[in-house]
C-alpha positions as a LaTeX table, in Angstrom:
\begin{tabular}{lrrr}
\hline
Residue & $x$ (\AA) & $y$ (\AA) & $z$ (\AA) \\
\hline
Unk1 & 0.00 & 0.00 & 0.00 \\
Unk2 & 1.56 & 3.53 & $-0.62$ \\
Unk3 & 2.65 & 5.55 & 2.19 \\
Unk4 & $-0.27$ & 8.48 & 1.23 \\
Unk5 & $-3.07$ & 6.14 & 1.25 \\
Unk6 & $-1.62$ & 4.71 & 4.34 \\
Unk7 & $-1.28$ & 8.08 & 5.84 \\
Unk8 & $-4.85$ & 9.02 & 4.84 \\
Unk9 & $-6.52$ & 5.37 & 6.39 \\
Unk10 & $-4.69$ & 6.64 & 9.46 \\
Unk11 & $-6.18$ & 9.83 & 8.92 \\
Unk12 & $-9.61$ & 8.81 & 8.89 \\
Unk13 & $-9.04$ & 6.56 & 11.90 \\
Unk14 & $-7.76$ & 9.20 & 14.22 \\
Unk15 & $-10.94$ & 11.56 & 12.72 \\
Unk16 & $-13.51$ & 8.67 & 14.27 \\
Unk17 & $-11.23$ & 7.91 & 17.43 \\
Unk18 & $-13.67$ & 7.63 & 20.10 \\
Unk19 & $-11.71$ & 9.57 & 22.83 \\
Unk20 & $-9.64$ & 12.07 & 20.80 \\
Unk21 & $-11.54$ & 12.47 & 17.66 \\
Unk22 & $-13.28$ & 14.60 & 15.73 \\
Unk23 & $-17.05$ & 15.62 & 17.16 \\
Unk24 & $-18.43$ & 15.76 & 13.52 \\
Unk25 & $-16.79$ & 12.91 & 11.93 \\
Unk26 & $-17.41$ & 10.63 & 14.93 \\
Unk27 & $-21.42$ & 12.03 & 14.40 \\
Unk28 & $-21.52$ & 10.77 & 11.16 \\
Unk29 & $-23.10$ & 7.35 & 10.03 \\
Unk30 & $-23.77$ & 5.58 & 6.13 \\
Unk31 & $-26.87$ & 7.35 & 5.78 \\
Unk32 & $-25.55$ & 10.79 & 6.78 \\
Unk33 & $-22.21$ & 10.73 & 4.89 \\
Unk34 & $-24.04$ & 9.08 & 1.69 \\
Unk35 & $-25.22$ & 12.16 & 0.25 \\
Unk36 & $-21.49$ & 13.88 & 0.66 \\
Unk37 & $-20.32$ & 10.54 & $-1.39$ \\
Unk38 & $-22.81$ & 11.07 & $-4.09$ \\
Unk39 & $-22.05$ & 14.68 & $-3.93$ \\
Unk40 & $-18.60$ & 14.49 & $-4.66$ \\
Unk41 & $-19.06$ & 11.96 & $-8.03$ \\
Unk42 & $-21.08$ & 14.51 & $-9.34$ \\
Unk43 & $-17.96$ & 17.08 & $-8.68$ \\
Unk44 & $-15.46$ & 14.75 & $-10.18$ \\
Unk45 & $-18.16$ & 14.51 & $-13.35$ \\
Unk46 & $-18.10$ & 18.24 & $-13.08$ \\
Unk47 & $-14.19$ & 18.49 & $-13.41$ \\
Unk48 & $-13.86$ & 16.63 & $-16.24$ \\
Unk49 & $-16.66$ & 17.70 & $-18.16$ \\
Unk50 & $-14.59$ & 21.35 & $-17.49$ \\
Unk51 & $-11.45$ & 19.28 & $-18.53$ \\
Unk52 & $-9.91$ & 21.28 & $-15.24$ \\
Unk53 & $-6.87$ & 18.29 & $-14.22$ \\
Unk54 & $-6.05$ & 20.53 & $-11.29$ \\
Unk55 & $-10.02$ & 20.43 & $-10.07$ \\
Unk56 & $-10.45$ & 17.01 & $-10.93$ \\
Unk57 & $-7.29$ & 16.19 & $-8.97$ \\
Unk58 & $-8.82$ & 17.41 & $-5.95$ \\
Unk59 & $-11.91$ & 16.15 & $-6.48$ \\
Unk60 & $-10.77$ & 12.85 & $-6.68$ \\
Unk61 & $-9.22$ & 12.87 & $-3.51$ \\
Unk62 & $-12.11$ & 13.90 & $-2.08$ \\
Unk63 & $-14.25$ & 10.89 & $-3.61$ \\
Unk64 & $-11.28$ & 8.78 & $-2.15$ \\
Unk65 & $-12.23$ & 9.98 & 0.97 \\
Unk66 & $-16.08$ & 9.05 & 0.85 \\
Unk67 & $-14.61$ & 5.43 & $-0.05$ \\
Unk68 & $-12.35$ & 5.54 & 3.37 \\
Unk69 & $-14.97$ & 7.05 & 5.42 \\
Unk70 & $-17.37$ & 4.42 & 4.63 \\
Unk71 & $-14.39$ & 1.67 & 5.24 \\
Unk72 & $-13.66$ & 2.91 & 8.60 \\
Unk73 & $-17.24$ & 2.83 & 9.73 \\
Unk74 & $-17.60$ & $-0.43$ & 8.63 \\
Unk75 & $-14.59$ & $-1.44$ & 10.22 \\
Unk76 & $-15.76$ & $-0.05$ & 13.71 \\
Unk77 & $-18.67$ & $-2.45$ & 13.31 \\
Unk78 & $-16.60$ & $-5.86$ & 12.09 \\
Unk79 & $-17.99$ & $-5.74$ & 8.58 \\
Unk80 & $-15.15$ & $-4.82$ & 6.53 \\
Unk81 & $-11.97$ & $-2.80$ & 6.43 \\
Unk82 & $-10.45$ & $-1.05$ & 3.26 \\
Unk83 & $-8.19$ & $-3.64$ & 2.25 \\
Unk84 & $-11.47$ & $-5.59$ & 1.82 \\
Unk85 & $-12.88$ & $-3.15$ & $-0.60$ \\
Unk86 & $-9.77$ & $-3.05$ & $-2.67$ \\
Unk87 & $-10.16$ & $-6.88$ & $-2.81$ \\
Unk88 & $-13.19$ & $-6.62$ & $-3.61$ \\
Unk89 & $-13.10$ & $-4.92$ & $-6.55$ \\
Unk90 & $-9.48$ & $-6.23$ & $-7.65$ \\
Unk91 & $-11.35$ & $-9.69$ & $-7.91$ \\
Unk92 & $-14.36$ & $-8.66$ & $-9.68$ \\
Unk93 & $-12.34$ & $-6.77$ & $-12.41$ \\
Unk94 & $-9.83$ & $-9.54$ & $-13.08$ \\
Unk95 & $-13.11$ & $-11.68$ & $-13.53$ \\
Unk96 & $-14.80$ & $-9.51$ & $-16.01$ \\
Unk97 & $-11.58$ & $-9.29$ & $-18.01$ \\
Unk98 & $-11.25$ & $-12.98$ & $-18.26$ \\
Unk99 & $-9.62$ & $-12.37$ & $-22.05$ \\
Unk100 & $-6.81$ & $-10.25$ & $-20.01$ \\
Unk101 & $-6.51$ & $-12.05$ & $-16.29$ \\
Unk102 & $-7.79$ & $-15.34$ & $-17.52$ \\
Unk103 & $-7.22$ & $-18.28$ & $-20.63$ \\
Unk104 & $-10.00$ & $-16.27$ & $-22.82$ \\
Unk105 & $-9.28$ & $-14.81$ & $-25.76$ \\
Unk106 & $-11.23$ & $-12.26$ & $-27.99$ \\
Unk107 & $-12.24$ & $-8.51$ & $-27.23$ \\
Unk108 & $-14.23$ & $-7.50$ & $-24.84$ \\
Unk109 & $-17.55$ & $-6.34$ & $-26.11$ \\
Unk110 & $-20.67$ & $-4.46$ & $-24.52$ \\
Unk111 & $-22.40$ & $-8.00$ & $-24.71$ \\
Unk112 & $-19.78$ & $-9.68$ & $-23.57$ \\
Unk113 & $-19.22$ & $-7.18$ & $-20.31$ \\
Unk114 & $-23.41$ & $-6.97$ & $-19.99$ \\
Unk115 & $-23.35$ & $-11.29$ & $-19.80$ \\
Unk116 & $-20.48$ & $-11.03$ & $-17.39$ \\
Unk117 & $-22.39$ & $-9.23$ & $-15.14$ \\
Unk118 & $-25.83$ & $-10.38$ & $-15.66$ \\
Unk119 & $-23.60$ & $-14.19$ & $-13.94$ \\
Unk120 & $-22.15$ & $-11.59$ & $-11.11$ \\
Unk121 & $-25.81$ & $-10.77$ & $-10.54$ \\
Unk122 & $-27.28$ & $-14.29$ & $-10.29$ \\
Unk123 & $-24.88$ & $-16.34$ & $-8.58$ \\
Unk124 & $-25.51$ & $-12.96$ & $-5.75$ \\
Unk125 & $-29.07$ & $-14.28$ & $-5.96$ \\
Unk126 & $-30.79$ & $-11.67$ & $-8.68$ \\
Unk127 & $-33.94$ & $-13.17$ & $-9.64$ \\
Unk128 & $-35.28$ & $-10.68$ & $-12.49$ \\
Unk129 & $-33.61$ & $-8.42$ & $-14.80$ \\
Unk130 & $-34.58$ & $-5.27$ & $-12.97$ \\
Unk131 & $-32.68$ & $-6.44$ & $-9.88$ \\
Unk132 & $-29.38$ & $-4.37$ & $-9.23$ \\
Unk133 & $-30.38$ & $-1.07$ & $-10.41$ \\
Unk134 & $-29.58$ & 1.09 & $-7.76$ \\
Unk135 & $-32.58$ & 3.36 & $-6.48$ \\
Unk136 & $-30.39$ & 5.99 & $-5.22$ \\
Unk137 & $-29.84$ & 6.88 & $-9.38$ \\
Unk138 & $-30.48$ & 10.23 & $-10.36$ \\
Unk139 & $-34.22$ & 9.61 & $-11.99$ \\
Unk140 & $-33.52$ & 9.80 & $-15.76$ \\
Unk141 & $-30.18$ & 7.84 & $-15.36$ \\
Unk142 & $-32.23$ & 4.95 & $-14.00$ \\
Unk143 & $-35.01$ & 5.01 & $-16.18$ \\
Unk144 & $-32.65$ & 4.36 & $-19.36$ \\
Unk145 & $-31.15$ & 1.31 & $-17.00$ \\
Unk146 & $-34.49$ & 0.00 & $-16.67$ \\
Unk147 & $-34.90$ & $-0.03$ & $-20.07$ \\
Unk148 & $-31.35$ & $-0.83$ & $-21.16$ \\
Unk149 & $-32.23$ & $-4.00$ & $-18.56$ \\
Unk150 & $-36.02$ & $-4.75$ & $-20.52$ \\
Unk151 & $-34.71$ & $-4.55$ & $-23.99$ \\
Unk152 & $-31.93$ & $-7.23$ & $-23.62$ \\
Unk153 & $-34.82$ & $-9.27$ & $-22.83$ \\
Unk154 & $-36.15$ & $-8.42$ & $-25.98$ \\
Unk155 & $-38.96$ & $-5.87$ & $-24.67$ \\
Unk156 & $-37.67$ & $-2.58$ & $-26.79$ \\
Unk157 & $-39.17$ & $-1.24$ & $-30.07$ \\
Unk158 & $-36.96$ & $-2.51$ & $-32.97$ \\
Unk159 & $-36.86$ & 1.27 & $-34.07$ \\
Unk160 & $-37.47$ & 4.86 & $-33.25$ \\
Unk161 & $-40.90$ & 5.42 & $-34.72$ \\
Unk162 & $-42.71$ & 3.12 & $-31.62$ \\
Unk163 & $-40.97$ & 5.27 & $-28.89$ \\
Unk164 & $-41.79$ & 8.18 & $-30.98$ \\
Unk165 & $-44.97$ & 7.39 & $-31.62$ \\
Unk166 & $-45.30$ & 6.71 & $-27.51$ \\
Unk167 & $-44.25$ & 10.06 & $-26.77$ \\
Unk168 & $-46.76$ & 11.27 & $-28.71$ \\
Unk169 & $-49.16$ & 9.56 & $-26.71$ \\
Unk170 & $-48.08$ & 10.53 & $-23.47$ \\
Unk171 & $-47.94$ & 14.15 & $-24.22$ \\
Unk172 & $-51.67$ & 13.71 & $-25.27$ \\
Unk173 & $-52.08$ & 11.86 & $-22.05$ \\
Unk174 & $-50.49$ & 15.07 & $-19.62$ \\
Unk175 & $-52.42$ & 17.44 & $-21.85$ \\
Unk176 & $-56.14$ & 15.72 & $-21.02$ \\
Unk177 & $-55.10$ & 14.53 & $-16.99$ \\
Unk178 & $-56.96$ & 14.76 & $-13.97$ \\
Unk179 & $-55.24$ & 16.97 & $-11.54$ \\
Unk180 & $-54.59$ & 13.76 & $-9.01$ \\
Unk181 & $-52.92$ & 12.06 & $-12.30$ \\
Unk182 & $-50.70$ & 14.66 & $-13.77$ \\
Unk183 & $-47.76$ & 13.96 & $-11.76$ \\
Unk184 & $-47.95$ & 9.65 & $-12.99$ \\
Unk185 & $-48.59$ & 10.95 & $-16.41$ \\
Unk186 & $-45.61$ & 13.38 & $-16.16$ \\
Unk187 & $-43.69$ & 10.79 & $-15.48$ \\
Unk188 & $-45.05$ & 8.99 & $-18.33$ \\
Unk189 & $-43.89$ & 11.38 & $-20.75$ \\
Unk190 & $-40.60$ & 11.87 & $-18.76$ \\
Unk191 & $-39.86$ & 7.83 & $-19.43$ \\
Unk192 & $-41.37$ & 7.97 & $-22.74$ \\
Unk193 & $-38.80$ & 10.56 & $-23.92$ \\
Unk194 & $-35.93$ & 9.08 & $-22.70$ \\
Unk195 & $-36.77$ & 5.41 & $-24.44$ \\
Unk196 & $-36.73$ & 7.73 & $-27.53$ \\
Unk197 & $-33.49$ & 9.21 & $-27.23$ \\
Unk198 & $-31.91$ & 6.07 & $-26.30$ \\
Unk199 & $-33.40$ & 4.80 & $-29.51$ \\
Unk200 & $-31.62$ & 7.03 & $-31.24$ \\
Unk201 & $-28.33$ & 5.78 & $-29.57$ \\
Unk202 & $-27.99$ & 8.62 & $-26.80$ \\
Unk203 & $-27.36$ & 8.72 & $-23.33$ \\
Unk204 & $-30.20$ & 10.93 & $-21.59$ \\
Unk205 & $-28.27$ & 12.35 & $-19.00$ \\
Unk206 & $-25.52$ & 13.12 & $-21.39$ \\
Unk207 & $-28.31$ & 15.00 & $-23.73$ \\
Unk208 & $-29.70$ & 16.51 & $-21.03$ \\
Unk209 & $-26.41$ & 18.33 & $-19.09$ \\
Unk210 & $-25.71$ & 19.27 & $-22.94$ \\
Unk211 & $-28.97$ & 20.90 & $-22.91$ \\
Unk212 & $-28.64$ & 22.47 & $-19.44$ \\
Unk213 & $-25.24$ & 23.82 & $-19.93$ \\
Unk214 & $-26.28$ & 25.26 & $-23.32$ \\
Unk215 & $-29.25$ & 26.96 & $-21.96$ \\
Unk216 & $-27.45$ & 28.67 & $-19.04$ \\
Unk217 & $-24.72$ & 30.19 & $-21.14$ \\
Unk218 & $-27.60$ & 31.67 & $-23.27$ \\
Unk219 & $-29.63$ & 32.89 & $-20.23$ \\
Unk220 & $-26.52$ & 34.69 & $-19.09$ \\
Unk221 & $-25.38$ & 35.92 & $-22.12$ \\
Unk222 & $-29.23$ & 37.59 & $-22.24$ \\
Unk223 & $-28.78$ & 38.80 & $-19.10$ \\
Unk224 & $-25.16$ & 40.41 & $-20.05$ \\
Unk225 & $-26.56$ & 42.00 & $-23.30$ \\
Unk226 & $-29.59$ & 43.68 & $-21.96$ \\
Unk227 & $-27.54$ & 44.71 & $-18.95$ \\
Unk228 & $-25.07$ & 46.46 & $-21.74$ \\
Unk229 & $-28.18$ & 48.17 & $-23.28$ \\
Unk230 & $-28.81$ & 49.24 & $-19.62$ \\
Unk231 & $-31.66$ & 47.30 & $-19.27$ \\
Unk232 & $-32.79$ & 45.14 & $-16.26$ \\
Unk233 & $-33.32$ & 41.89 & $-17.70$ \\
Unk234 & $-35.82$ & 40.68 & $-15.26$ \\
Unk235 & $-38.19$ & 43.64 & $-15.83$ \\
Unk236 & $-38.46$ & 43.27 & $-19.76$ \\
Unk237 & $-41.06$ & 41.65 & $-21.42$ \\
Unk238 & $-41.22$ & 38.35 & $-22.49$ \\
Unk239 & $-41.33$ & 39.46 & $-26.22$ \\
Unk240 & $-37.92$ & 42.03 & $-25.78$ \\
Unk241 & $-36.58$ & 38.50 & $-23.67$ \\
Unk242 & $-37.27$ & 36.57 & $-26.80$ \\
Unk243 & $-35.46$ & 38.77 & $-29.23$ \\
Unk244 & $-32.24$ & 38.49 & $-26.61$ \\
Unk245 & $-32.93$ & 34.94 & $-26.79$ \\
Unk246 & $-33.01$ & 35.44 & $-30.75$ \\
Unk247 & $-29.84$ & 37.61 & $-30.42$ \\
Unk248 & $-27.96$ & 35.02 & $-28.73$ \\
Unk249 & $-28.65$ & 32.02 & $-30.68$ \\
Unk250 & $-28.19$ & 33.77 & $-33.94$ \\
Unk251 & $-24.64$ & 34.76 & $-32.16$ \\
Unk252 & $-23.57$ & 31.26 & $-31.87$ \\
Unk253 & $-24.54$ & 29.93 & $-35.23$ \\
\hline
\end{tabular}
């Protein structure tokens, strides 16, 4: 084991020492440091999606430190230590790489990787397809799972005009719902449009932080011209917003 990892597993231990700890750190349990963990992945996305090494260095480390935390505790209760984890996943990768670790030979291939797993998940006792999606996934991110899972089972449309079609129908669905049901067939339309993007070979959440970035750059860059034409952004109406909008689009080709 290196000497910094070392150093930060001792780290971590003296944080939770019982006598001359830390008062937060020793407050903390697996449900209350869980949303720091997923917090930080998001960061790490957040640094390389900004392609900033020196952020993403950092960020990293912190991540690394969401992975010790949870060690530790688990530790203090005789589940598992660190060097467990690192097993852990040191045995599952040479497994799924049996054409690299093992007597195999050929490429590894999304089917090949999804089979490997799909054998992980039954000899663990996995008794439909839908088991082992995590329900802590960010909503849109699971629903394309879910149907990633379904259509290697063969439930999918064989092209984009039956998810299209779908959407169709759930928008029609949303537009004519009962108060009670708008928020089930909001999420109708929600699932609906991601089974069509996917159809069209695209990762949702990819499309849709594409989409988000792209529309705050545009809101800001509104909100810089009008503030150049001395105007207060906020106070103009949504026709002179528009034409910003126009302004800024037109701008970026």
């Amino acid at each position: 084991m290196s000497d910094q990892l070392t150093r930060l597993l001792k780290i971590m231990a003296r944080l939770r020492d019982p006598q001359r700890g830390c008062e937060w750190d020793l407050a903390q349990d697996f449900a209350s440091i869980a949303p720091y963990t997923i917090e930080e992945a998001y960061e790490v996305a957040d640094a390389i999606e900004r392609a900033d090494m020196a952020d993403l260095r950092g960020e990293l480390g912190d991540l690394l430190l969401q992975v010790v935390f949870h060690a530790r505790m688990a530790e203090e209760e005789g589940h598992f230590a660190f060097e467990d984890v690192a097993k852990a996943i040191s045995d599952k990768m040479e497994a799924r790489h049996p054409h690299i670790f093992g007597d195999e030979d050929g490429q590894m291939t999304s089917g090949r990787w999804e089979a490997l797993k799909a054998a992980e998940r039954e000899e663990q006792g996995a008794t439909s397809a839908m088991d082992g999606v995590a329900q802590a996934l960010p909503a849109l991110m699971r629903s394309e799972k879910l149907q990633k899972r379904a259509a290697r089972h063969g439930f999918d449309w064989p092209d984009t005009s039956g998810p299209a079609a779908k959407l169709r129908e759930e928008m029609a669905e949303l537009a004519e719902a009962s108060p009670e049901k708008r928020v089930e067939e909001a999420g109708d339309l929600l699932f609906a449009a991601v089974n069509l993007v996917r159809a069209h070979g695209i990762a949702a959440e990819d499309a849709l932080r594409s989409a988000n970035s792209k529309f705050e750059r545009r809101f800001r860059r509104m909100e810089e011209l009008a503030a150049a034409d001395g105007k207060d952004f906020a106070a103009l109406s949504l026709d002179e917003q528009e034409s910003y909008w126009q302004l800024v689009k037109k701008a970026e080709g």
